[in-house]
PDB file of N, CA, C and O in Angstrom:
ATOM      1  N   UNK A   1     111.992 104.352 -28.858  1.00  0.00           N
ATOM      2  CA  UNK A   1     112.881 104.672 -27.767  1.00  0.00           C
ATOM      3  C   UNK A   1     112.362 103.971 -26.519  1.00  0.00           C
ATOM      4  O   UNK A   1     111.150 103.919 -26.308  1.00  0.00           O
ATOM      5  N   UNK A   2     113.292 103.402 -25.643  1.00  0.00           N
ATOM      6  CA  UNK A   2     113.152 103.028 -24.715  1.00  0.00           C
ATOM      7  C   UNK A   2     112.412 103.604 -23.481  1.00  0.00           C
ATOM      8  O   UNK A   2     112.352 104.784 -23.826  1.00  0.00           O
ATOM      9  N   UNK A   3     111.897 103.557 -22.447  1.00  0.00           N
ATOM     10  CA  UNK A   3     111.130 103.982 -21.434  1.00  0.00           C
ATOM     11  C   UNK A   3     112.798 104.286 -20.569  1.00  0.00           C
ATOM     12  O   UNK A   3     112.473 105.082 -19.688  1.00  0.00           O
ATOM     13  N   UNK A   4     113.911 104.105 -20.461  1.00  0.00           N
ATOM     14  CA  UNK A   4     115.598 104.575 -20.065  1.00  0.00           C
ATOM     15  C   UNK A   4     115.590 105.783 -20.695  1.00  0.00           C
ATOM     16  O   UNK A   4     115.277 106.833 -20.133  1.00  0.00           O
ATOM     17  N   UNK A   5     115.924 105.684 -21.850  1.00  0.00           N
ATOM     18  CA  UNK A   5     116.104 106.321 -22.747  1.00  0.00           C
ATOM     19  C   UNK A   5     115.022 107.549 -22.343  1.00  0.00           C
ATOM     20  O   UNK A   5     115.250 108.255 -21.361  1.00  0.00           O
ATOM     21  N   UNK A   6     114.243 107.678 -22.887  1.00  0.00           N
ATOM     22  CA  UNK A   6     112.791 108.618 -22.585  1.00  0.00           C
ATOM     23  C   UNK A   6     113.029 109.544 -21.072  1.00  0.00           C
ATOM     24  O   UNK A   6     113.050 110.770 -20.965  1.00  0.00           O
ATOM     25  N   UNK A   7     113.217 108.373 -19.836  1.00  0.00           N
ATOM     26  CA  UNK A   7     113.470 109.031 -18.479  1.00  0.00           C
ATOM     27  C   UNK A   7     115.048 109.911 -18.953  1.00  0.00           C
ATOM     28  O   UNK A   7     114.854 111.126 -18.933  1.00  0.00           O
ATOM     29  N   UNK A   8     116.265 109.598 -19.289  1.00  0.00           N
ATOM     30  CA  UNK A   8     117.431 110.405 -19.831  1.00  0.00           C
ATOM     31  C   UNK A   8     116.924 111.465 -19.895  1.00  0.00           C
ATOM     32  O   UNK A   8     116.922 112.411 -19.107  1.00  0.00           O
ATOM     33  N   UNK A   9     116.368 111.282 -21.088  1.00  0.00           N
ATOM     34  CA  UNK A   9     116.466 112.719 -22.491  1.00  0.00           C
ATOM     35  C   UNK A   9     115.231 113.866 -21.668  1.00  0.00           C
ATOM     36  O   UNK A   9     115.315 115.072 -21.897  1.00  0.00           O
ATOM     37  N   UNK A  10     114.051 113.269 -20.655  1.00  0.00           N
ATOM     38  CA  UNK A  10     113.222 114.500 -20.724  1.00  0.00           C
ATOM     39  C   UNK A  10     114.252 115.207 -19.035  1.00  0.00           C
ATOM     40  O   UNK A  10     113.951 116.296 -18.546  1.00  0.00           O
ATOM     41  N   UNK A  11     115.460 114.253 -18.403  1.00  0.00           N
ATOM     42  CA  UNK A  11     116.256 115.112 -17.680  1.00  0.00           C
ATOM     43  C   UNK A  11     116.980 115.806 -18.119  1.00  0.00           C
ATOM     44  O   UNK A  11     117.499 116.719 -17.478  1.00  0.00           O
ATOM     45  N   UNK A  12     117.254 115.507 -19.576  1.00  0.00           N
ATOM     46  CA  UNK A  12     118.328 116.023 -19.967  1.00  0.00           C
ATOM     47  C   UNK A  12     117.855 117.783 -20.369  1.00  0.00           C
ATOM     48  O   UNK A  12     118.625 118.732 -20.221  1.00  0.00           O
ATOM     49  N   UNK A  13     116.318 117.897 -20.930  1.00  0.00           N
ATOM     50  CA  UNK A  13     115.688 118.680 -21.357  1.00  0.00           C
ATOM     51  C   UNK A  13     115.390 119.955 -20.513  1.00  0.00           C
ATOM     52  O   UNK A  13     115.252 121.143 -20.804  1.00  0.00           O
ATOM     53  N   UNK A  14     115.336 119.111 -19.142  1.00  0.00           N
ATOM     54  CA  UNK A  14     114.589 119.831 -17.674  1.00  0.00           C
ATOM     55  C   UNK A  14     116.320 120.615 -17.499  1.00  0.00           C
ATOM     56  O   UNK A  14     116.373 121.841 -17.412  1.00  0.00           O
ATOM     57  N   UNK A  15     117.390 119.936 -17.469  1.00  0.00           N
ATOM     58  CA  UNK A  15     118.212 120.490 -16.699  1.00  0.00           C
ATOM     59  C   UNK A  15     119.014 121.654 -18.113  1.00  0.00           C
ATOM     60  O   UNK A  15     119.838 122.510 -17.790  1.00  0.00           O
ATOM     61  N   UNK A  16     118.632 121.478 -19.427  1.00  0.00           N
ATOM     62  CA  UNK A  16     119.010 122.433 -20.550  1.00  0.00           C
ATOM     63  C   UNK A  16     118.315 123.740 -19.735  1.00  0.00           C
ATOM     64  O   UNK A  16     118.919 124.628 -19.133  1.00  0.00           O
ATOM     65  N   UNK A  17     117.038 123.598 -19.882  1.00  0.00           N
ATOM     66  CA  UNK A  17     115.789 124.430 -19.411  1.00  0.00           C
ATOM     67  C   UNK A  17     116.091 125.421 -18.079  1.00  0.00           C
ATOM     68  O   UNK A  17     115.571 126.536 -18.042  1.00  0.00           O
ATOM     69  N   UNK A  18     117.134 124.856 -16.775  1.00  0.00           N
ATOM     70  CA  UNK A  18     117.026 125.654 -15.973  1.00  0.00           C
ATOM     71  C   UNK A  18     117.966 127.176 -16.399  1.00  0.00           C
ATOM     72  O   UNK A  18     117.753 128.277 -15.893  1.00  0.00           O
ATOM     73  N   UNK A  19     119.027 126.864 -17.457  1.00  0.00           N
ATOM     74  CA  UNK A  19     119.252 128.361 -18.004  1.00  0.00           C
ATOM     75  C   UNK A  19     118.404 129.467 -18.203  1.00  0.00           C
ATOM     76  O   UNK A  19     118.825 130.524 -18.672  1.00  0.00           O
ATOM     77  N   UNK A  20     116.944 129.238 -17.793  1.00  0.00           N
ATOM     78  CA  UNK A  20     115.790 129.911 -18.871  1.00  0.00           C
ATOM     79  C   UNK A  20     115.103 130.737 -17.160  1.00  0.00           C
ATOM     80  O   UNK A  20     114.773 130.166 -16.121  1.00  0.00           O
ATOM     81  N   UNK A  21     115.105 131.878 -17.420  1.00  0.00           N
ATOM     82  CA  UNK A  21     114.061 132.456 -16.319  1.00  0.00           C
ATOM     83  C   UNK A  21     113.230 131.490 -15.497  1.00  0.00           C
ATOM     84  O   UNK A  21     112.810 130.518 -16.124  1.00  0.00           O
ATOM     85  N   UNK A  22     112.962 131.559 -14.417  1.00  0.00           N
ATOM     86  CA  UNK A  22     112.063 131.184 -13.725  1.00  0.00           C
ATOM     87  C   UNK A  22     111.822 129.234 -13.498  1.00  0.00           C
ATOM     88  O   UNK A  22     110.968 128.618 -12.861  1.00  0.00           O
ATOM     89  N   UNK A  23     112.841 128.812 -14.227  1.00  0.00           N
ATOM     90  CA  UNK A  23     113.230 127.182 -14.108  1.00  0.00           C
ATOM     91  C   UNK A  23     113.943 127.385 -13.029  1.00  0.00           C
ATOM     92  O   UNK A  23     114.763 128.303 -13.001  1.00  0.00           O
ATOM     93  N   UNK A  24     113.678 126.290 -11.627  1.00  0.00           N
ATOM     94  CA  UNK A  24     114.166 126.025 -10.811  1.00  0.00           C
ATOM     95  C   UNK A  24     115.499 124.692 -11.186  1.00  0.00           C
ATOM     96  O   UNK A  24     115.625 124.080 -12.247  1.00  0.00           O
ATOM     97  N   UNK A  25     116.360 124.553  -9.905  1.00  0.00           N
ATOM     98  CA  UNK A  25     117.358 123.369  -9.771  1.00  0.00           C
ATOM     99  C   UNK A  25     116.396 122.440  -9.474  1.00  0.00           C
ATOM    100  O   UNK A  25     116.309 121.685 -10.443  1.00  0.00           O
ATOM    101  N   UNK A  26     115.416 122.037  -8.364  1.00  0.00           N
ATOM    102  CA  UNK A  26     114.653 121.148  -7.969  1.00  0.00           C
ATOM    103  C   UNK A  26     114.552 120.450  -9.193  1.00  0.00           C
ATOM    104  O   UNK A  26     114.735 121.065 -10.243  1.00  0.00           O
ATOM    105  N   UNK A  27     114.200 118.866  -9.194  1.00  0.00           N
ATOM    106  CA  UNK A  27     113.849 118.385 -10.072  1.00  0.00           C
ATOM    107  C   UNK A  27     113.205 116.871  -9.570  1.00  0.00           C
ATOM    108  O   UNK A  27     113.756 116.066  -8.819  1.00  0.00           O
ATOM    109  N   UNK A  28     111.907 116.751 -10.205  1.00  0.00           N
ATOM    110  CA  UNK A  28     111.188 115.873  -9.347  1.00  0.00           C
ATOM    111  C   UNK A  28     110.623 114.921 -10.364  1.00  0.00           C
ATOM    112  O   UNK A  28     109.709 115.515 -10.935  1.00  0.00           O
ATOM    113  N   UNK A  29     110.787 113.508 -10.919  1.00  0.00           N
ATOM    114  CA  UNK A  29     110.348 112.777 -11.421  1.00  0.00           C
ATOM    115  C   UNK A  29     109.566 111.295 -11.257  1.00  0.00           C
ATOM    116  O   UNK A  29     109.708 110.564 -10.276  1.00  0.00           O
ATOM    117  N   UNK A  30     108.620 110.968 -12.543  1.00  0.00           N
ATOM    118  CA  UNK A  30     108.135 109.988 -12.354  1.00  0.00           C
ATOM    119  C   UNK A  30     107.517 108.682 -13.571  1.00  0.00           C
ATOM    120  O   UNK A  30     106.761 109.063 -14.465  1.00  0.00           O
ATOM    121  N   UNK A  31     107.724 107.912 -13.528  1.00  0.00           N
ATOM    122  CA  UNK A  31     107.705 106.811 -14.628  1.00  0.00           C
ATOM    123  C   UNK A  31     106.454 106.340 -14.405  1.00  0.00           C
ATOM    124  O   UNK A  31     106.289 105.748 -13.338  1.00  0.00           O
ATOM    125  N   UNK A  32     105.159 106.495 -15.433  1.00  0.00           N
ATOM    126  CA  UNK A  32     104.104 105.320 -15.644  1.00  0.00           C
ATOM    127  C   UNK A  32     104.087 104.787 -16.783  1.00  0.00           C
ATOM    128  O   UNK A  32     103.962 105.118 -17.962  1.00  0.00           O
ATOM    129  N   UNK A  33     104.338 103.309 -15.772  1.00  0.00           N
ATOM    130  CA  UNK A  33     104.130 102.203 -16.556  1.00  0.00           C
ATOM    131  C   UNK A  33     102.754 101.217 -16.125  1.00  0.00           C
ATOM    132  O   UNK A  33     102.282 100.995 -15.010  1.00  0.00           O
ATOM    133  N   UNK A  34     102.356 100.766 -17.389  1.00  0.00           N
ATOM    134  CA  UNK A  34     101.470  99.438 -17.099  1.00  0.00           C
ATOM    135  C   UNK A  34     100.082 100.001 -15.856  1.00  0.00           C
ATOM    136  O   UNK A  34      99.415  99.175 -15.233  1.00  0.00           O
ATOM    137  N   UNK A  35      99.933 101.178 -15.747  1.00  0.00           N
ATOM    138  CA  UNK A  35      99.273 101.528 -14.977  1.00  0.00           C
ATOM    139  C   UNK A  35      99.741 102.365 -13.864  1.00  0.00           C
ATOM    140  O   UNK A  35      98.999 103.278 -13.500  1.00  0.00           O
ATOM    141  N   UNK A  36     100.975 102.168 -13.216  1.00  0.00           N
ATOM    142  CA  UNK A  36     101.496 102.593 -11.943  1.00  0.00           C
ATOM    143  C   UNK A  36     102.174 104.161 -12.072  1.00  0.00           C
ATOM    144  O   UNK A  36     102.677 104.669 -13.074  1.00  0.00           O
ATOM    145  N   UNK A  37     102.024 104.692 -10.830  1.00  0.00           N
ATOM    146  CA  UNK A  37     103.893 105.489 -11.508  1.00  0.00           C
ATOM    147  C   UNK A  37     104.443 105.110 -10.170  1.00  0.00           C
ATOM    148  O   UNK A  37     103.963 104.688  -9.118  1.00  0.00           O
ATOM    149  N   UNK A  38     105.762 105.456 -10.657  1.00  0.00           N
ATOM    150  CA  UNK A  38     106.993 105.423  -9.997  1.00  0.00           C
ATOM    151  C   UNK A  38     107.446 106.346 -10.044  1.00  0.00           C
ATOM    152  O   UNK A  38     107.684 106.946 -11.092  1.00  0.00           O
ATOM    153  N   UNK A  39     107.727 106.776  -8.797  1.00  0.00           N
ATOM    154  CA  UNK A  39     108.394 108.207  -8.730  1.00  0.00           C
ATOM    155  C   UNK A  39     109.926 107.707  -8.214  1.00  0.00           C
ATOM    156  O   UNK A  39     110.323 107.058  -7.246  1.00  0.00           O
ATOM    157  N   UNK A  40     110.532 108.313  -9.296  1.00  0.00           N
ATOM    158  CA  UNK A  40     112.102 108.648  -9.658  1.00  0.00           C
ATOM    159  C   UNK A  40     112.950 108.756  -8.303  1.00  0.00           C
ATOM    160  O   UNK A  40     112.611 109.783  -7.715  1.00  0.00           O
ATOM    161  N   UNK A  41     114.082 107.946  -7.506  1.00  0.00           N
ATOM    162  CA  UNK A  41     114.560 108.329  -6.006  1.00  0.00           C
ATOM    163  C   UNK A  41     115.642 109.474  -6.277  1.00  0.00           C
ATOM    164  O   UNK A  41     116.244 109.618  -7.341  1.00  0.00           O
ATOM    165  N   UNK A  42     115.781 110.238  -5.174  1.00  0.00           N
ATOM    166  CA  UNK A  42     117.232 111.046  -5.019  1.00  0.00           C
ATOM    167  C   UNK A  42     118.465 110.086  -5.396  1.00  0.00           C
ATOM    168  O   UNK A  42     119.400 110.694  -5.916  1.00  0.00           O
ATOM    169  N   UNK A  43     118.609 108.978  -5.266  1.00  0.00           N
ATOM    170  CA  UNK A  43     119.636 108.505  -5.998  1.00  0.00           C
ATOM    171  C   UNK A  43     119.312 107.998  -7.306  1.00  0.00           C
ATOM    172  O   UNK A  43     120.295 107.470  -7.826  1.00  0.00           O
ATOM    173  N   UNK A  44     118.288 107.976  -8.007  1.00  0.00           N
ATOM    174  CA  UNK A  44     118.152 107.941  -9.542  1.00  0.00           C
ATOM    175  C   UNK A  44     118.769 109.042  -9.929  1.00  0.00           C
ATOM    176  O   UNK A  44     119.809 109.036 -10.588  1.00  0.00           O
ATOM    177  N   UNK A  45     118.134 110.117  -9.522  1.00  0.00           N
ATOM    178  CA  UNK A  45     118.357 111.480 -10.053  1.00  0.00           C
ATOM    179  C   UNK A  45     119.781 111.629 -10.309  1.00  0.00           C
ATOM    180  O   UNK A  45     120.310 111.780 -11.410  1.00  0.00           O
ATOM    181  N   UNK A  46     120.416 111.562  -9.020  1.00  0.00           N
ATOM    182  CA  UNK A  46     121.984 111.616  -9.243  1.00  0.00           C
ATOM    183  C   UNK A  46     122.798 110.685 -10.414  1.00  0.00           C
ATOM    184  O   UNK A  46     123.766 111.026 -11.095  1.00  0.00           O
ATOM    185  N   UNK A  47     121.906 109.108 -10.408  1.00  0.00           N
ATOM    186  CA  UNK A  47     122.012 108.410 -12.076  1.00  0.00           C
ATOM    187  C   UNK A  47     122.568 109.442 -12.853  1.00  0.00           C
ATOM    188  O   UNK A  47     123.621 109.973 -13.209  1.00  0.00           O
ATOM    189  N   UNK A  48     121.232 109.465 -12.950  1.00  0.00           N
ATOM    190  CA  UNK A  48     120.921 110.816 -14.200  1.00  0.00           C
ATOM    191  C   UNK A  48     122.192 112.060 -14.204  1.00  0.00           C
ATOM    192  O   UNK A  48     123.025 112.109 -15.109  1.00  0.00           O
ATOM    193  N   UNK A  49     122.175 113.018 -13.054  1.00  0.00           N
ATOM    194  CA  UNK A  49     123.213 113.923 -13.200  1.00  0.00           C
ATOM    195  C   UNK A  49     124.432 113.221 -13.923  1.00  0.00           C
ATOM    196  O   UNK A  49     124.824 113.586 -15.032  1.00  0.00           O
ATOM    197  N   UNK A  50     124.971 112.233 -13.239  1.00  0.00           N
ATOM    198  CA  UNK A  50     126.054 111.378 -13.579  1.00  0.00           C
ATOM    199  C   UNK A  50     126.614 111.791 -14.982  1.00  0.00           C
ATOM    200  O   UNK A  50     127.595 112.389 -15.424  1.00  0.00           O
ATOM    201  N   UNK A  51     125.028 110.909 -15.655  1.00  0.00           N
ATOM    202  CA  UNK A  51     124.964 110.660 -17.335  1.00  0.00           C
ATOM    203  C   UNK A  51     124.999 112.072 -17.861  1.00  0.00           C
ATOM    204  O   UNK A  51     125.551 112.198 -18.953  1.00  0.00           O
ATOM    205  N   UNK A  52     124.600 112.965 -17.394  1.00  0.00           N
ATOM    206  CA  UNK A  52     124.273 114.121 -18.062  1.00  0.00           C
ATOM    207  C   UNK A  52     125.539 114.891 -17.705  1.00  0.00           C
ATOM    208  O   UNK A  52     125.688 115.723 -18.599  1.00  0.00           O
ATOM    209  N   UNK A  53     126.432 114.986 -16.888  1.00  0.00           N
ATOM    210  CA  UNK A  53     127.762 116.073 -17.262  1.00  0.00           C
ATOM    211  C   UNK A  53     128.707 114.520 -17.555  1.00  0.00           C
ATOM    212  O   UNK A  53     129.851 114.736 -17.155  1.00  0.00           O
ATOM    213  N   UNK A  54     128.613 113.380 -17.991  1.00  0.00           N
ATOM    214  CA  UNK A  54     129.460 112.557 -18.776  1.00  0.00           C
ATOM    215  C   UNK A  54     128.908 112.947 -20.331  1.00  0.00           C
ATOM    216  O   UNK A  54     129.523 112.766 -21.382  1.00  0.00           O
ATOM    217  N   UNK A  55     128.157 113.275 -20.234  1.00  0.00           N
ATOM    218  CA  UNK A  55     126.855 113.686 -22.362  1.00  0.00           C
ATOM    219  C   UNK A  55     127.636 114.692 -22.366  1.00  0.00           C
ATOM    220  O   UNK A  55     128.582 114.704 -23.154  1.00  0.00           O
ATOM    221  N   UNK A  56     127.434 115.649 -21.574  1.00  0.00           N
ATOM    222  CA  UNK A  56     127.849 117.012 -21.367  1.00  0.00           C
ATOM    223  C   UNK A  56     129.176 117.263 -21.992  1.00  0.00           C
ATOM    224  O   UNK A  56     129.385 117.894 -23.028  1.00  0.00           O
ATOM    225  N   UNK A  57     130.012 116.702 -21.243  1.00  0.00           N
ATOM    226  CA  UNK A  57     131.744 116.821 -22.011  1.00  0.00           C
ATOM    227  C   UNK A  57     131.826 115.722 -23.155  1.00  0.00           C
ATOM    228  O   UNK A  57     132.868 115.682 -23.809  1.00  0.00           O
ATOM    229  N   UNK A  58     131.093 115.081 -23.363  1.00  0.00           N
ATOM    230  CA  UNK A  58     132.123 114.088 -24.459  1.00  0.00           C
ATOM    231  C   UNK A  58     130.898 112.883 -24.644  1.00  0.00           C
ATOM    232  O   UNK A  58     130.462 112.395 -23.602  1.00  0.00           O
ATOM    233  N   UNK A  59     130.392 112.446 -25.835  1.00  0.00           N
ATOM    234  CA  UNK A  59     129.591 111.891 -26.358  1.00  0.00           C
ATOM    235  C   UNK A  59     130.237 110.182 -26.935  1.00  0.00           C
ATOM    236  O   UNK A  59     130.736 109.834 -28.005  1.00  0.00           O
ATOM    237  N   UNK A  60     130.020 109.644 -26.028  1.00  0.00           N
ATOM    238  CA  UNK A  60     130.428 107.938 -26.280  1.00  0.00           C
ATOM    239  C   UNK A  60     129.810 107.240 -26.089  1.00  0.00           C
ATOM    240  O   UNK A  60     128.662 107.606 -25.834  1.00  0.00           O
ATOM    241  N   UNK A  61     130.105 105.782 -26.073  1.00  0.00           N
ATOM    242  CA  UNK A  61     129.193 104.732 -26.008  1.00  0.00           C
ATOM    243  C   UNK A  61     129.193 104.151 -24.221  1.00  0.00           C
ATOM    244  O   UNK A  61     128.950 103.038 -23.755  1.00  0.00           O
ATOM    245  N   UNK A  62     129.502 105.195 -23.688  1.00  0.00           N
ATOM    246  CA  UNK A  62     129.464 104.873 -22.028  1.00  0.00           C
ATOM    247  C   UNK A  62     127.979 105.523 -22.135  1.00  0.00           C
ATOM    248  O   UNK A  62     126.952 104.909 -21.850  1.00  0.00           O
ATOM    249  N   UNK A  63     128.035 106.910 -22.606  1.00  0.00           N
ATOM    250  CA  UNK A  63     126.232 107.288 -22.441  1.00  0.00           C
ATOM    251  C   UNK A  63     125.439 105.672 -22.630  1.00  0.00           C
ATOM    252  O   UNK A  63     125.178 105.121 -21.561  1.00  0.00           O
ATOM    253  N   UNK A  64     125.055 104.911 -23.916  1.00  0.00           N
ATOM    254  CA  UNK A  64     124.297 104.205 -24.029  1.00  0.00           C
ATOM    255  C   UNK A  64     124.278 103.292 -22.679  1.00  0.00           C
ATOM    256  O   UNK A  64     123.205 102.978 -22.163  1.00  0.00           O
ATOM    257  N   UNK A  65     125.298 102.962 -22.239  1.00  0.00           N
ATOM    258  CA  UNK A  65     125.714 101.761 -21.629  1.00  0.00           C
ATOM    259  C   UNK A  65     125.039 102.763 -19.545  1.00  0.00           C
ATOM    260  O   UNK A  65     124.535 102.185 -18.583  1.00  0.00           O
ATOM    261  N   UNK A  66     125.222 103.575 -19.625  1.00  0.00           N
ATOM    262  CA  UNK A  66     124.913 103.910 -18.662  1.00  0.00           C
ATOM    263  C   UNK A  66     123.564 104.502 -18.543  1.00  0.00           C
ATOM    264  O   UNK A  66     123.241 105.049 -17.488  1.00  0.00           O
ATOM    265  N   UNK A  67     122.770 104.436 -19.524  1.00  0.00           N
ATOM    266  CA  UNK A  67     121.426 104.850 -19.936  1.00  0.00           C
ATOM    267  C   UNK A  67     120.704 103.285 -19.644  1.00  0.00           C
ATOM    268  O   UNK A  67     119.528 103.051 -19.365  1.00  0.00           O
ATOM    269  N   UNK A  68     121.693 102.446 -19.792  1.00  0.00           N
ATOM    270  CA  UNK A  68     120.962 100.640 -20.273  1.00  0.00           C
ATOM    271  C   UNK A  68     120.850 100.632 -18.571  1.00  0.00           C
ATOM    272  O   UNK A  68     119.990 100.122 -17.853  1.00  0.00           O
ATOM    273  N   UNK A  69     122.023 101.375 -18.237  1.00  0.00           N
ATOM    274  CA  UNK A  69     122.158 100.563 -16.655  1.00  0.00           C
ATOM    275  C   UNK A  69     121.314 100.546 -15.448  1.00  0.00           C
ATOM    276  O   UNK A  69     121.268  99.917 -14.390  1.00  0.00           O
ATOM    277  N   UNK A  70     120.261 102.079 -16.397  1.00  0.00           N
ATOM    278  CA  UNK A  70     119.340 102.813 -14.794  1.00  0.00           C
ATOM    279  C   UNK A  70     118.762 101.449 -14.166  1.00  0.00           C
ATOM    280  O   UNK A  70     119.363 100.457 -14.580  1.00  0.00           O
ATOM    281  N   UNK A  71     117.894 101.232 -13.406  1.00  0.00           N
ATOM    282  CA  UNK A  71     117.184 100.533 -12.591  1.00  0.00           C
ATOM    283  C   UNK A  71     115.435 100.603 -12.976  1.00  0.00           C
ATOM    284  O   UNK A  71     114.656  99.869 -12.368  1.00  0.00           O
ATOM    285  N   UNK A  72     114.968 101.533 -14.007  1.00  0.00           N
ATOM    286  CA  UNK A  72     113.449 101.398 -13.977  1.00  0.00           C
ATOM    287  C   UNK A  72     113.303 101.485 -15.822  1.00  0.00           C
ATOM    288  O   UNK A  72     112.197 101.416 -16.358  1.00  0.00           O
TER     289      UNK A  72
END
């Protein structure tokens, strides 16, 4: 799996998760690569929301294509 892919699925996991006691909305991320991290911007995140109530209702090949599209 891709390092896209990977950033997706553990938002996708975090935002399943806030149904659960004591999981907040906040959500704060970060990518290391090659040594560095990168921490995830308020407009990644929203990426992400995007992808995740488009997953949410209806499962197509726009997910992949908008998973390919992030920026990190």
């Amino acid at each position: 799996m891709g390092v896209k892919h990977a950033v997706y699925f553990s938002y996708e996991a975090k935002k399943n998760a806030e149904s659960a006691p004591g999981v907040g909305g906040d959500t704060d991320m970060a990518v290391i690569r090659d040594g560095k991290i990168r921490n995830i911007t308020p407009e990644e995140i929203k990426e992400l929301e995007k992808i995740y109530e488009t997953r949410r209702v209806r499962q197509t090949g726009e997910f992949t294509e908008a998973v390919d599209a992030l920026p990190f």
